[in-house]
N, C-alpha and C positions, 0 to 999 in steps of 0.2 A: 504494500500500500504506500502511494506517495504520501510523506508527511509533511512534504509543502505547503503552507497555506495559501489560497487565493487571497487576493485580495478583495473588498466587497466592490461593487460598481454599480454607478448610478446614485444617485442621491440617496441619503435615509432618511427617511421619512422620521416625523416627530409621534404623528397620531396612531391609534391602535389600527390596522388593518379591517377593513368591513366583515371579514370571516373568518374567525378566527379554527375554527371546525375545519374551512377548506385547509388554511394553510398546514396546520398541524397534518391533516392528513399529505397533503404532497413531499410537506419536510422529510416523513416518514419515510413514503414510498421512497426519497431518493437514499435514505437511509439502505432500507431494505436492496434499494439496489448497487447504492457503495458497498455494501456488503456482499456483494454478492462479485466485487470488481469494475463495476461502472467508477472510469473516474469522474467523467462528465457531472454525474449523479453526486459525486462528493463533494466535486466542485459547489452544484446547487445546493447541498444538503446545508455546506460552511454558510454561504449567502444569506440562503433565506433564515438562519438562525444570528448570524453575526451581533447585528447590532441587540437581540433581546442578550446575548450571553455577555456582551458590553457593559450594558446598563445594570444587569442582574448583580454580575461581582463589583461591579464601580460602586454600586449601594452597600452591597453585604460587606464588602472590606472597607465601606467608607474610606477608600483612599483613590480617586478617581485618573491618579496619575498611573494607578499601579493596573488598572484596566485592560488596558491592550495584551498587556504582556499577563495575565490571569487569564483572559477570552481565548490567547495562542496556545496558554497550555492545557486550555481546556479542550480544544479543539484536537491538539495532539494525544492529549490522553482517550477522545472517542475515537478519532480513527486508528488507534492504535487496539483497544476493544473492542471496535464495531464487528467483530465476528460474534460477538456473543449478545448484540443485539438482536431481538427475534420481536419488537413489535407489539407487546404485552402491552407497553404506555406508548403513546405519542414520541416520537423522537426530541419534541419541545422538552417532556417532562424529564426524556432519561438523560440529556444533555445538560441541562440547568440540575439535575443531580450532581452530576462528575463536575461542574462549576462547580457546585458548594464544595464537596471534595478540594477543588484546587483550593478555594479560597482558605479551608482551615489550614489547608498542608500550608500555607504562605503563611498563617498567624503562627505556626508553629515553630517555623525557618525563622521568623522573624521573631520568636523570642528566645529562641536559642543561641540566635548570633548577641555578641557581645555588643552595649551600648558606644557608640563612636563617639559622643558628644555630653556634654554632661548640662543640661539645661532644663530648666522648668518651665521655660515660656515656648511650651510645643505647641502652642494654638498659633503663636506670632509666625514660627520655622514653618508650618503648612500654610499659611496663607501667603507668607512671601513667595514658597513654591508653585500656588496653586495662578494661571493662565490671568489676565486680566485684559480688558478692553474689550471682550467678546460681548455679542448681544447675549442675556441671562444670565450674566455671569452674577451678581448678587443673589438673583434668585435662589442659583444653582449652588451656591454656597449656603446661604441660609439653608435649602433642604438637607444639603449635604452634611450641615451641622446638627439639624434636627435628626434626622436617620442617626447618626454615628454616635448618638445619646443614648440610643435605646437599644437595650438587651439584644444578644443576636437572636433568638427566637422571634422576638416582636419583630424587629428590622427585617428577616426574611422573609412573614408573611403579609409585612405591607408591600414590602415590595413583589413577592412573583402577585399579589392580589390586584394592590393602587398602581402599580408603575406598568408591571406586565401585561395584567390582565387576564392572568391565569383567574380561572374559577376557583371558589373557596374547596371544590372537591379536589381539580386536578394542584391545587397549593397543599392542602391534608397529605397528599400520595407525594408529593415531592419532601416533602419534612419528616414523612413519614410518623403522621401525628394524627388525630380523630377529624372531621369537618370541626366541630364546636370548639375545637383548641384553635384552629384557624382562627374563625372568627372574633372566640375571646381575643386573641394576641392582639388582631387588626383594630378592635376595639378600641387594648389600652393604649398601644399605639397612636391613636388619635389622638384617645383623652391625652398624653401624655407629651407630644408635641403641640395637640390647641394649646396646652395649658404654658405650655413655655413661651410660644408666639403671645401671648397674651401679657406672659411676664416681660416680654422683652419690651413691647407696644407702651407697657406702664412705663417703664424703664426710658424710653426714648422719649413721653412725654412731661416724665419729669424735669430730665438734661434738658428739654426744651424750655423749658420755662422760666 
């Protein structure tokens, strides 16, 4: 199997796709048929899943720099087991599985390796690193601040739910957890970011004043 990655082409889109049912089933099929030797099919399979494995780990490891290169090895870890792919889940659900996977093996690496720097102002160190002058980029920081606060349980299932658009079922089968633990999580999650936008709003109208 080539473990080249394509790169993605064409634009990506922001919004959720009109069908989500179709797409999941074609991702599959080209699963089922990379699997079987179609590179063609692999090529498509990387594409049409890219940018959700993008945004999936950029949330879960709240570190959006560390993205590309979490989606690459996500990607090389499915085609390197896509023979034992057989089609039981959607190729959405069993890929964004092997993401979570990469993403813990990263928390892992990354508290084994030794500290380089000896500092307490790590909010200042990631925001000097993080892109600026882009259209959303406040936005995209705010979120990214508010995800990267809460629990990884909670964060995972706002995100394959609010961000992906995975179902609260096909979210349960990826966490590998009940429907109604989905839901709770998403729940507190909310409560739990409104409640900080809220403090931070009092906060900026104070300074204001």
């Amino acid at each position: 199997m080539n473990t080249t990655l394509p790169a993605p082409r064409g634009p990506q889109r922001d919004s959720a796709p009109p069908d989500r049912t179709a797409e999941d089933a074609a991702s599959t099929d080209w699963a089922l048929a990379a699997r079987a030797g179609d590179r063609d099919a692999a090529d498509a399979f990387v594409r049409a899943l890219h940018r959700d494995v993008v945004r999936f780990v950029a949330h879960l490891a709240a570190d959006p720099q560390a993205a590309e290169d979490l989606a690459q090895d996500t990607f090389l870890r499915a085609l390197r087991t896509l023979h034992r792919f057989e089609g039981r889940s959607s190729a959405r659900t069993w890929l964004l599985t092997i993401a979570r996977r990469a993403v813990v093996d990263d928390f892992r690496r990354a508290a084994a390796r030794p500290l380089l720097a000896d500092t307490h102002d790590w909010g200042t160190t990631i925001e000097r690193a993080q892109p600026t002058g882009l259209p959303g980029f406040e936005e995209g920081v705010a979120l990214q601040e508010l995800l990267a606060a809460l629990p990884y349980d909670r964060r995972q299932a706002f995100v394959l739910t609010q961000l992906l658009g995975l179902s609260y079922a096909e979210a349960a089968q990826e966490a590998d957890c009940p429907v109604g633990t989905v839901r709770s999580r998403v729940a507190r999650a909310r409560t739990a970011m409104t409640a900080q936008l809220e403090r931070d709003e009092a906060e900026a109208v104070v300074r204001a004043a």
